[in-house]
N, C-alpha and C positions, 0 to 999 in steps of 0.2 A: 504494500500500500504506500504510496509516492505521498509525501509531509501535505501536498494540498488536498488531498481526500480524507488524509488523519485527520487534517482543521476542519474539513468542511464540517466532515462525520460529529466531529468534537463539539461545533459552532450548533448544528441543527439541534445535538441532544441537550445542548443547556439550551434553548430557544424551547424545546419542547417541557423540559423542566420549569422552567417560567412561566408556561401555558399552565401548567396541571397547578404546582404551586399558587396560582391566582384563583384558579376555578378551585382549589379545595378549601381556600383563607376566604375567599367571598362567600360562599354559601353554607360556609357552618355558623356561623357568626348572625348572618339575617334569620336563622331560624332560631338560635339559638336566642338572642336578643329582641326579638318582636314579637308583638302579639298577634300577629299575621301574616299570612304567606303571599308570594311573591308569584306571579305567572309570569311565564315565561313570554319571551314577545319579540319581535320581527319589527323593524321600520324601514322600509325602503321605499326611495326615489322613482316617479315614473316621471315623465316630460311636462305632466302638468299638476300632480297632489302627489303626498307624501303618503303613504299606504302602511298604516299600523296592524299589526294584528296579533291580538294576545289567544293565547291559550286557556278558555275557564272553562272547560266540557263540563254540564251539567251545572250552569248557571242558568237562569234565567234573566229575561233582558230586563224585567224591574228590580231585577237585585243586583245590576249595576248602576255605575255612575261615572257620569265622565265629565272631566273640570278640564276645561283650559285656560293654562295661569301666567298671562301675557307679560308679568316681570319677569317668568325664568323662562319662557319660552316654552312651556314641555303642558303634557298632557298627563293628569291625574287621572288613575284608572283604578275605584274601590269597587266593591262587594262584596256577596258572601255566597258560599258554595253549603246548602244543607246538606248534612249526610242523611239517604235515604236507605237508613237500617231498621231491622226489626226490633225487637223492645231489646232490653239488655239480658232480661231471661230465657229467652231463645238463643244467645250467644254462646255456645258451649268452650268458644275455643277461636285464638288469633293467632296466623303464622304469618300474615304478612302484612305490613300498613304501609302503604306509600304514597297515595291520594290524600291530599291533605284538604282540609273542610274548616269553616268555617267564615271571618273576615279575611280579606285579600285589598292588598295594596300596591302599587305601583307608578310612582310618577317617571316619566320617560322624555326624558330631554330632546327636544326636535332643533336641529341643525341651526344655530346663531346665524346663518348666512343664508337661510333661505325665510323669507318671508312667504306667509298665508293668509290667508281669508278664515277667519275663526265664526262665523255667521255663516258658512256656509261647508260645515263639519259635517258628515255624515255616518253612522253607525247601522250594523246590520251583522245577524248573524248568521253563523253559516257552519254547520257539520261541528258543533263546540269552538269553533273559533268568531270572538271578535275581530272584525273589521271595519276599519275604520280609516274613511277617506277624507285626504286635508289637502285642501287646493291650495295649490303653491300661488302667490300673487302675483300676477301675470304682468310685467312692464312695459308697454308696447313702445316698440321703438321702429315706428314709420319713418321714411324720408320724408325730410322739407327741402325743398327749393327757396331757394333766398336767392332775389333777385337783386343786383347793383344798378346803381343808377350813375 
């Protein structure tokens, strides 16, 4: 193995070590410390709105809420997820929890350098995902002719 494959090789595993190291220190700490859980969420770019989409499978659309809070720029997204179980005397026995229920919180910072039109937000659900569309505000920049005299 030739010294620039040893680096490269060397270079990607502490790049991937950073990667895991962030995702394990970020998400023990928001469960551990809150009294709410966190859904997961997607924000990307199309040519004309910004396209959010959280994960609350088995929310309902009035046990959300959605705030846009024009000092930080971002989008406040609560609720609450009920757990649809049987009494607790039917429960004989638990092997696995990983659905988490309850209140959910998440404010999600939208991009300082793109302007939008917040009066013209739109939300909808679809297969357990929110989605949610943010028109980016459109600048038109037409030719003028300016004539000399």
């Amino acid at each position: 193995m030739s010294q620039r494959d040893r680096d490269d090789f060397l270079w990607q595993g502490g790049i991937d070590l950073n990667k895991l190291s962030a995702e394990l220190t970020s998400l023990r700490p928001k469960v551990a410390t809150k009294k709410c859980w966190e859904p997961l969420i997607d924000l990307t770019e199309e040519s004309t709105r910004l396209v959010l989409k959280g994960e609350i499978a088995g929310v309902k659309g009035d046990e959300t809420e959605l705030t846009y809070i024009p000092e930080r720029h971002s989008i406040l997204l609560r609720g609450h997820r009920m757990e649809d179980v049987e009494s607790d005397e039917e429960r004989v026995g638990v092997f696995q929890l990983e659905i988490l229920y309850g209140h959910f919180e998440r404010e999600i910072a939208l991009p300082k350098d793109i302007a939008i039109v917040p009066s013209n937000i739109r939300a909808m659900f679809r297969d357990g995902i929110l989605i949610v569309l943010i028109p980016k505000m459109m600048t038109t920049s037409h030719q003028v002719v300016i004539e000399t005299s």
